[in-house]
C-alpha positions in Angstrom: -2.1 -15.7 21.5 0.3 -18.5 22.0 -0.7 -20.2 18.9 -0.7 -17.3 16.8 2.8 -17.2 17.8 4.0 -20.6 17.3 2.0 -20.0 13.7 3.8 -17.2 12.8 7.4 -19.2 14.2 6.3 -22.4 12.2 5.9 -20.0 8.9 9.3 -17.8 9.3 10.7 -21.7 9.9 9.3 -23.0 6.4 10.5 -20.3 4.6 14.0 -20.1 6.3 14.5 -23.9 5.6 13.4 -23.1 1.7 16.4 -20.5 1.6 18.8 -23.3 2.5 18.3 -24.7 -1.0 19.2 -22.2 -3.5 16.4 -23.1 -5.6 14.0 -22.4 -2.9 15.8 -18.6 -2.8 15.3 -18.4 -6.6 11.4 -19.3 -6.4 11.2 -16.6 -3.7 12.8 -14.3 -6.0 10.7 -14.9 -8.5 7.6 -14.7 -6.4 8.9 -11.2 -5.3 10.0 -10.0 -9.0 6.5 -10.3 -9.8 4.9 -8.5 -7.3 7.2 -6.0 -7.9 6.6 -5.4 -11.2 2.5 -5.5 -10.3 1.9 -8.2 -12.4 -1.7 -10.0 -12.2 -1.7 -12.2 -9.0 -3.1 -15.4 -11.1 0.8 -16.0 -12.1 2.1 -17.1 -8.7 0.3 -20.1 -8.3 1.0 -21.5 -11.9 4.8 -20.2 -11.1 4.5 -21.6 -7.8 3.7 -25.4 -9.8 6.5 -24.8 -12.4 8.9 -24.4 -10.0 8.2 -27.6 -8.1 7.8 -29.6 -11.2 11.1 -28.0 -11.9 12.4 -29.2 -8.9 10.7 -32.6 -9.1 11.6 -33.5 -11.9 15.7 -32.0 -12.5 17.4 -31.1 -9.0 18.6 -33.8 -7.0 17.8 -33.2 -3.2 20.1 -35.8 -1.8 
């Protein structure tokens, strides 16, 4: 039970520390846009990739 909890702790923790970038808040948002608008599941890993090569390649994280 204890590591099901730190699990769960670990995962709210990743996602907090993604919201601290605001690119990271926009991703999410897009994630959730397309959920909400029921479209086919397939699309969130390929917009899941786009956004990190987004990132990768045109935000400066320093």
């Amino acid at each position: 039970m204890i590591k099901l909890i730190r699990f769960v702790g670990l995962i709210i923790q990743s996602i907090l520390i993604e919201f601290l970038h605001v690119f990271g808040l926009v991703a999410f948002l897009l994630a959730a846009a397309l959920g909400y608008f029921r479209l086919p599941s397939w699309l969130v890993p390929i917009v899941g990739i786009v956004c990190g090569i987004i990132a990768d390649k045109f935000i400066d994280q320093t």
